[in-house]
Backbone bond lengths (Angstrom), bond angles and torsions (degrees), N, CA, C in turn:
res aa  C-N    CA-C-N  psi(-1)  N-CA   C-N-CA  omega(-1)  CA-C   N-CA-C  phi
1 X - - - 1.457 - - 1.533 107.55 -
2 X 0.601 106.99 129.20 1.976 124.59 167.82 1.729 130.72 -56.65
3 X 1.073 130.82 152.30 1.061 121.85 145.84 1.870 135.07 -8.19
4 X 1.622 74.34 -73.45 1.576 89.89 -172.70 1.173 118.25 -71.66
5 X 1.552 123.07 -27.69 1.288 136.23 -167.38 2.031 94.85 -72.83
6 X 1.133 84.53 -55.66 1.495 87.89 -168.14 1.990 122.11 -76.71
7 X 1.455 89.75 0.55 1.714 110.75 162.71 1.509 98.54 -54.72
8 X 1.721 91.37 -76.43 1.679 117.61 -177.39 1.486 126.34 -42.21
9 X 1.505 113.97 -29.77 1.182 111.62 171.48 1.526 104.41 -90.29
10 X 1.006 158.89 19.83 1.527 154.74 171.55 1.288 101.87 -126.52
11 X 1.514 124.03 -60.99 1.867 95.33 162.27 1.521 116.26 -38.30
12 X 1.567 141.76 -81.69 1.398 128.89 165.45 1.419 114.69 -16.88
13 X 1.149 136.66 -76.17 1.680 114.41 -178.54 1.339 117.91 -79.98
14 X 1.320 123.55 10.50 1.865 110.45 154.34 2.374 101.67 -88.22
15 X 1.300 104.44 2.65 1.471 72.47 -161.11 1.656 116.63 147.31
16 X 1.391 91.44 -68.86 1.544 111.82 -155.85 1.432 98.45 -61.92
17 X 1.518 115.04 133.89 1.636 139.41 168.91 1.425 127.39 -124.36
18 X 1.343 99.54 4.20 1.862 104.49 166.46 1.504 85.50 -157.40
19 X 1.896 97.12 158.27 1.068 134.57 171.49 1.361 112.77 -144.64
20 X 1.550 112.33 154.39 1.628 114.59 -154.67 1.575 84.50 -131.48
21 X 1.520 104.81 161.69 1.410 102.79 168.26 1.767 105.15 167.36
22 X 1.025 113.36 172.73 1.464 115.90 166.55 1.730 96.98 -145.49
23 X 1.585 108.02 103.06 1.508 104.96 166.13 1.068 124.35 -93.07
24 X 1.378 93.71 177.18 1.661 100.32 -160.38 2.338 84.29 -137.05
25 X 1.250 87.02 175.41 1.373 89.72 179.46 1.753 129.83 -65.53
26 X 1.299 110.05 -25.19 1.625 99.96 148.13 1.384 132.01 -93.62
27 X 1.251 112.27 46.17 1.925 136.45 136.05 1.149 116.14 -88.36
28 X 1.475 127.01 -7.47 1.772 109.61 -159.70 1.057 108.77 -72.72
29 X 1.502 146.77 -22.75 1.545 138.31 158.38 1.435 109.75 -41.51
30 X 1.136 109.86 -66.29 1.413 121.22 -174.16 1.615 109.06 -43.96
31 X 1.232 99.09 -72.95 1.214 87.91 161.64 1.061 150.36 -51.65
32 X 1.016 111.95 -28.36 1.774 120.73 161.81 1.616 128.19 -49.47
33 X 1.754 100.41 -39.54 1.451 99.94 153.29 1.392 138.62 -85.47
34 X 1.185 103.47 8.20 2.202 99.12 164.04 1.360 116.15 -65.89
35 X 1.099 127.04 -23.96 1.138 119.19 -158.00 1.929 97.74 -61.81
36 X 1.397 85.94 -61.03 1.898 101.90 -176.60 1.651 112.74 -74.77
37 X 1.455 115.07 12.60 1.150 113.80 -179.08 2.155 129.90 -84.99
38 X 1.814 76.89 -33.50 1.485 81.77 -167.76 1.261 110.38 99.97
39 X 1.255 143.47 -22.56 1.448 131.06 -163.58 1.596 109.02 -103.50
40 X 0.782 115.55 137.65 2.101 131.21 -179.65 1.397 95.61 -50.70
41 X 1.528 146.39 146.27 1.456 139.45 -170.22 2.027 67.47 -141.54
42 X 1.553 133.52 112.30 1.365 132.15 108.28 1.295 138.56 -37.01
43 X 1.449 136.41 100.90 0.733 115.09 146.93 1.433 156.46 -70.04
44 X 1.253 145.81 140.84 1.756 123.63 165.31 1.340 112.12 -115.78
45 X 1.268 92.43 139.31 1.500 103.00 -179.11 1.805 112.67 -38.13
46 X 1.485 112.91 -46.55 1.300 110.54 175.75 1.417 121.26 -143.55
47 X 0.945 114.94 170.45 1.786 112.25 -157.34 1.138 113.51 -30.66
48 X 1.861 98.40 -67.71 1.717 106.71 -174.05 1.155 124.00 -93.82
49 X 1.248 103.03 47.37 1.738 128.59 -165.13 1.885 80.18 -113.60
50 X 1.545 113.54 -71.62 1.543 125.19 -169.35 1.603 103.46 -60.01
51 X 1.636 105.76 -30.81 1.582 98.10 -154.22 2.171 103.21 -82.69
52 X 1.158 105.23 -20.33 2.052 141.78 140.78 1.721 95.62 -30.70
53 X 1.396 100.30 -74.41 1.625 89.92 -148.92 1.869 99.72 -75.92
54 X 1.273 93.79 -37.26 1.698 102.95 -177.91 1.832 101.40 -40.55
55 X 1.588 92.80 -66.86 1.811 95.75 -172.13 1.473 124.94 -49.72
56 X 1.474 121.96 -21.39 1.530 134.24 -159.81 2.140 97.92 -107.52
57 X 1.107 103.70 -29.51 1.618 123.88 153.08 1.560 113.78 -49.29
58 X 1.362 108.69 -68.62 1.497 119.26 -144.85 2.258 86.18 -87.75
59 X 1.185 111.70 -6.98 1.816 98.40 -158.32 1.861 75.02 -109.00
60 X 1.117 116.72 6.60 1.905 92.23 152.59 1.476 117.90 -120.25
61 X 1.755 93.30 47.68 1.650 110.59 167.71 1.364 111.32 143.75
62 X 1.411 122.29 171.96 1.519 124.45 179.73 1.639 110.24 -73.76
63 X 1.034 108.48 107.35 2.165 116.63 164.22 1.325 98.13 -151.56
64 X 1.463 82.73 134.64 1.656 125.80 167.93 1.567 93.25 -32.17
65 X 1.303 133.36 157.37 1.503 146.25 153.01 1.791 104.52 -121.81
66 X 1.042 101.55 161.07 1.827 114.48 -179.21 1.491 98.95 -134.91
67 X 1.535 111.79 161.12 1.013 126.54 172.73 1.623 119.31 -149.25
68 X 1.078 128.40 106.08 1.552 120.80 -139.72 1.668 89.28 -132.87
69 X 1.166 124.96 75.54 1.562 137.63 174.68 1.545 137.50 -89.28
70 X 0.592 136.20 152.61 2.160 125.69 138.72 1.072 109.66 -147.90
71 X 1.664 93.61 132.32 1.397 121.20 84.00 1.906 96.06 -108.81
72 X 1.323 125.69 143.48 1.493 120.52 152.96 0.997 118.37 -10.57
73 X 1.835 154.59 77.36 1.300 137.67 -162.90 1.456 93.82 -114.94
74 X 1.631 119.81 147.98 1.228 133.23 -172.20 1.657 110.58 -89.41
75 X 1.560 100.49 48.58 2.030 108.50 -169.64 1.296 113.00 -55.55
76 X 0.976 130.70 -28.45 1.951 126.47 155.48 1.448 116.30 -34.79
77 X 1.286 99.45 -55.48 1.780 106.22 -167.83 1.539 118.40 -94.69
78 X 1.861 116.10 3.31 0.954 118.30 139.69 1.596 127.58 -95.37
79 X 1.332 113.82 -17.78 1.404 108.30 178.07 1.538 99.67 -54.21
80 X 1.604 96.91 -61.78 1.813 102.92 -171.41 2.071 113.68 -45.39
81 X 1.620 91.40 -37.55 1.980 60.25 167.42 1.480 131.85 -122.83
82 X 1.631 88.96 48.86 1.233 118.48 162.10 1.830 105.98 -87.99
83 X 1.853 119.53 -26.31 1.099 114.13 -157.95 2.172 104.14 103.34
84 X 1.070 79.49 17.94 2.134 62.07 -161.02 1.659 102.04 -110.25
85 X 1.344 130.83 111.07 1.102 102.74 154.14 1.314 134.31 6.84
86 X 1.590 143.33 147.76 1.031 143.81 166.96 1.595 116.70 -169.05
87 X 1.019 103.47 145.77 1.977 104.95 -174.90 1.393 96.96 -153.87
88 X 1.498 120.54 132.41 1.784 129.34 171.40 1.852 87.46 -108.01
89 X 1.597 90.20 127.43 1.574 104.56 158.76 1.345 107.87 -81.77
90 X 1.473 154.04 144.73 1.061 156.72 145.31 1.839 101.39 -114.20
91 X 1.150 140.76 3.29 1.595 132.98 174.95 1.091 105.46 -138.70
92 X 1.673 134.54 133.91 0.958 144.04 166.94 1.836 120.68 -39.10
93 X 1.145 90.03 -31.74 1.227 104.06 -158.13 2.034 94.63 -81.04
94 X 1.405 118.62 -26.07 1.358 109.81 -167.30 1.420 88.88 -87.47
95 X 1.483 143.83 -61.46 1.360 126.74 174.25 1.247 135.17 12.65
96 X 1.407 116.79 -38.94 1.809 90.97 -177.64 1.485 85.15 -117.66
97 X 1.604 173.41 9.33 1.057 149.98 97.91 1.853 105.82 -19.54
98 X 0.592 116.16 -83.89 1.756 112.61 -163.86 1.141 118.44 -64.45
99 X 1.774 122.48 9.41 1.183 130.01 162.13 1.270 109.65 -99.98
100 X 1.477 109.96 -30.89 2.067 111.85 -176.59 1.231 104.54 -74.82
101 X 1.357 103.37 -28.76 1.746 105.01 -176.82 1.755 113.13 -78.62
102 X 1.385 129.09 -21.53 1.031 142.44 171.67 1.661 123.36 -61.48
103 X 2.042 106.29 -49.44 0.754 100.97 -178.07 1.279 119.33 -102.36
104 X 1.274 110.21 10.06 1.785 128.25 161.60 1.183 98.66 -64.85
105 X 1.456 149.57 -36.75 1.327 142.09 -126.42 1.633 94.78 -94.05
106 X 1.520 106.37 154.54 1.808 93.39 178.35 1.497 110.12 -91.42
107 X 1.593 113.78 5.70 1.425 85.84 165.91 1.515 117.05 -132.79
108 X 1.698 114.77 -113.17 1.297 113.19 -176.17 1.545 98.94 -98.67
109 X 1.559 123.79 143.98 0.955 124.22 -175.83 1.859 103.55 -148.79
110 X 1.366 113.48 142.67 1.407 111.45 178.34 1.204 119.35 -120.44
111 X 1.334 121.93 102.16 1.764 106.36 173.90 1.495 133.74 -100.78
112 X 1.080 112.62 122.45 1.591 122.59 -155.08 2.043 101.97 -89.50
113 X 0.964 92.35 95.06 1.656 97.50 179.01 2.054 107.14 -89.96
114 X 1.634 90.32 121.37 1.492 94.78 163.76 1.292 116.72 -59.40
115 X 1.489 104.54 148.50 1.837 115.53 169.36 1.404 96.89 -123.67
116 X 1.619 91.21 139.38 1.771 103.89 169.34 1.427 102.40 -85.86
117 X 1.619 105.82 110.61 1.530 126.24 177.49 1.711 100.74 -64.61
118 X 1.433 120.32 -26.37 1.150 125.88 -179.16 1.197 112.16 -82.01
119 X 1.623 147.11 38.79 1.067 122.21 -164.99 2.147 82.42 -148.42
120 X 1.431 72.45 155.66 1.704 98.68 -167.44 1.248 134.49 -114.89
């Protein structure tokens, strides 16, 4: 199982039934698993078009938000000095620990999951 696959199965058992985003070509894994996922994929025409609908979504209740961008941005180490929780997945294998632990948490928390830019 993959990354992405195993994103998709832990959003589905925390909850989550939409996701917002505007991708770009290092999502296509990710994307590749909605189809078999079950979860609503929004698009927006442009970033802060999705990152709009995500926020006005997520403030009539608790859901996960995503943010699926480039340039490479180091969003862990700005959440944190923002004050925010933060955790970077780099192994498939830490993903669903550092996601249960995320959405256990009582507050806002961001987890920045690597994508293999190399993958096809």
């Amino acid at each position: 199982m993959n990354v992405a696959a195993v994103l998709m199965e832990i959003l589905r058992s925390a909850g989550v039934r939409r996701l917002f985003g505007n991708p770009g070509t290092t999502e296509l894994p990710f994307l590749d698993a909605l189809p078999d996922s079950g979860l609503e994929y929004v698009v927006g025409l442009q970033e802060a078009t999705a990152v709009a609908a995500a926020d006005g979504y997520a403030k009539r209740g608790i859901y996960p938000g995503m943010d699926l961008v480039e340039p490479e941005i180091d969003y862990a180490g700005l959440a944190r000095s923002l004050g925010v929780r933060a955790e970077r997945v780099d192994k498939p294998g830490d993903l669903r620990d550092v996601l249960a632990s995320c959405l256990a948490h009582g507050g806002p928390t961001l987890v920045d999951v690597a994508i293999d830019r190399g993958f096809k």
